[in-house]
N, C-alpha and C positions, 0 to 999 in steps of 0.2 A: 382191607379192600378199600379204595377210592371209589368215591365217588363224584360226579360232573358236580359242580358248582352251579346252581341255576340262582334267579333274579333273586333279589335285591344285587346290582352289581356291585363290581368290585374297580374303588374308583381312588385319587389322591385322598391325601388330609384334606385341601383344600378345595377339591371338587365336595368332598362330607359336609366340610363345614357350611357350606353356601348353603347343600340340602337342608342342612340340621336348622339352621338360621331361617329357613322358609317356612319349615315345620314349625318350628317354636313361634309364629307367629300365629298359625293356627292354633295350638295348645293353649296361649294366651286369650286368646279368643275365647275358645272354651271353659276356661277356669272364668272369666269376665260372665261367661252364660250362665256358668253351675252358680256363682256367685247370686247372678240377679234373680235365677229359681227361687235359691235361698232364701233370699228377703223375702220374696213374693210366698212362700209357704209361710213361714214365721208372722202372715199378715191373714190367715187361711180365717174364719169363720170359725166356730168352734162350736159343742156339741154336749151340752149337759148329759154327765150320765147321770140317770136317778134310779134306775133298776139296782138291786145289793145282789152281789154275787158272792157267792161261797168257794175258796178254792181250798185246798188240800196240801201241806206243806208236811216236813219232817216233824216241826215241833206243833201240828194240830191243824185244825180248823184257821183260816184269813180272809178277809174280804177284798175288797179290790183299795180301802184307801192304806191297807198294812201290807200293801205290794210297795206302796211308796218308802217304806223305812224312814217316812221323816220327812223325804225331801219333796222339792217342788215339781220336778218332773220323772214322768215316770215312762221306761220303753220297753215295753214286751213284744216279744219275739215269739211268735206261735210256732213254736216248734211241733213238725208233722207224726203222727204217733199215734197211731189207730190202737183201740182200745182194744183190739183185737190179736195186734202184734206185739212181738216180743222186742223188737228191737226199732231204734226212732230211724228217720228219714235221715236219707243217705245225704241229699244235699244238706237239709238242714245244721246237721253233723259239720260239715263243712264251714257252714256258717259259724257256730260256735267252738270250732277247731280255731278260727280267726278272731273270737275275741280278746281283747288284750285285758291289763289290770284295769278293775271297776275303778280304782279310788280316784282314776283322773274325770272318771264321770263325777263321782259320787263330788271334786270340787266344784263342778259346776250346778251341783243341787243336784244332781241328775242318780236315778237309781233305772237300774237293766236287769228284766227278769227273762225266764222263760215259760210259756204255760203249753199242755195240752190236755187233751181229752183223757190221754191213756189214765188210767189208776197209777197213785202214788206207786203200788206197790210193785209195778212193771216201771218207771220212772228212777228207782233207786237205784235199780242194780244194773242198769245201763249209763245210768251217770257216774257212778263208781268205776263202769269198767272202763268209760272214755276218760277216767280223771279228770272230771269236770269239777267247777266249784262255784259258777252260775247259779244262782237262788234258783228252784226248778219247780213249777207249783201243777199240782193236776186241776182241773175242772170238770173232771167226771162228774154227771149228776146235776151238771148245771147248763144254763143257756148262753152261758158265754161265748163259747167256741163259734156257735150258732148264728149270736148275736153281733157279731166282731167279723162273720163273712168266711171264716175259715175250717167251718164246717157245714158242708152243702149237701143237697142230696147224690152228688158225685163221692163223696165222702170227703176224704180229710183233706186241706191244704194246709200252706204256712202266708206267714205273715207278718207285718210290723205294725202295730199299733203304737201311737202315743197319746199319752196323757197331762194334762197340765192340774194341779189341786192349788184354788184359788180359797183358804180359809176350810170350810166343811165341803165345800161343791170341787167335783174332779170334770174335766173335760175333756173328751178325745177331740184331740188339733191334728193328725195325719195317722194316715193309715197307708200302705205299698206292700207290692206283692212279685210276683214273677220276678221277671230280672232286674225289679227295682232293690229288693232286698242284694244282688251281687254286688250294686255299690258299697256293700257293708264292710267293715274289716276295720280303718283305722275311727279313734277316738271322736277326729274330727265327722268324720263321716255319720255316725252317732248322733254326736249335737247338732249337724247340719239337720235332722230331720225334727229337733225339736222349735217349740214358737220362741224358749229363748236364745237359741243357735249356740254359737260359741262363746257369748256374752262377751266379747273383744271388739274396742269401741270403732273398728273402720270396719263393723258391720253396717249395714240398713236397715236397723231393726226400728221397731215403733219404740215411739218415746214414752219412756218411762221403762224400758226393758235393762234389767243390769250390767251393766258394762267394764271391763276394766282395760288398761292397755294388754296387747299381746304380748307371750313370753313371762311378762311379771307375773304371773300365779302359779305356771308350771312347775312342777316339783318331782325329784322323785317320787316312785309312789309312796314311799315309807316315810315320806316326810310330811305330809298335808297334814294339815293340824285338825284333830277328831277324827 
């Protein structure tokens, strides 16, 4: 069956092109705006945590500086997961359906978890059934969930937290929610939310932030060294 054709019309190449060329000025603009956010978060204030929190992994008991596995920053993704239900949040699923390989994080210092409320033991066998491999920690039992905004008395949401570990002291540098987390998906996107960004030197980051040129560090994943 056919059907009518309706707008965006149907015009030359070179009638496109002129459009496409107007457009893309616009686009520039906007990558120009997300750019100067960026710096402008990476400059945010930042927020001692001192409270110790207990979460719940495969191989036992972790606090919140063994979410970091080592590295400097750290980005957990409150995955939605009532402690109630058997199976995790639809969007949120989505969300980690889009994450790509850790190790291009894990070069930039950077480690990605996921936490919720639900019990490990409702946690395993829905991460197994999505084929996930996402570190996935519970915090049943603790005030974290709570504490971090993403558990209210409306009940669960989700969320992005980040963390910076300066020595013994950890820091939460940003935090996003609702349709801030669908900017989520590539690598870059990630690091854009942390204080060291991409650490690639035609950022605007504060001085003394590590930097190196763009392109030189990327690697397959299989190839980063450690």
């Amino acid at each position: 069956m056919n059907h009518p054709i309706y707008p965006p019309k149907i015009v030359s190449k070179a009638e496109w092109l002129a459009a496409r060329e107007e457009l893309l000025i616009k686009e520039k603009e906007l990558t120009r705006a997300r750019d100067a956010l960026n710096a402008e978060r990476r400059r945010l204030p930042m927020v001692k945590i001192d409270k110790a929190y207990v979460f719940e992994g495969p191989d036992g008991q972790l606090n919140l500086p063994d979410l970091f596995e080592g590295r400097r920053q750290l980005i957990v993704y409150h995955f939605m997961f009532d402690p109630n239900r058997d199976e995790g949040c639809v969007g949120c699923s989505w969300v980690v359906d889009s994450m790509g390989h850790p190790a291009h994080l894990h070069a930039r210092d950077t480690s990605r978890v996921l936490v919720s409320r639900a019990p490990l033991a409702k946690i395993e066998p829905f991460r197994k059934r999505m084929g996930w491999d996402v570190p996935w920690y519970s915090s049943f039992g603790s005030d974290f969930n709570r504490d971090f905004g993403v558990t209210t008395e409306q009940g669960e949401t989700f969320g992005v937290s980040v963390f910076l570990r300066e020595g013994g002291n950890i820091f939460q540098t940003y935090f996003t929610a609702g349709r801030g987390a669908e900017y989520l998906g590539s690598h870059w996107s990630y690091l854009d939310l942390t204080p060291l960004g991409r650490q690639e030197d035609w950022e605007d980051s504060p001085d003394g932030w590590p930097q190196t040129p763009p392109y030189g560090w990327w690697r397959h994943h299989d190839k980063y060294a450690g």
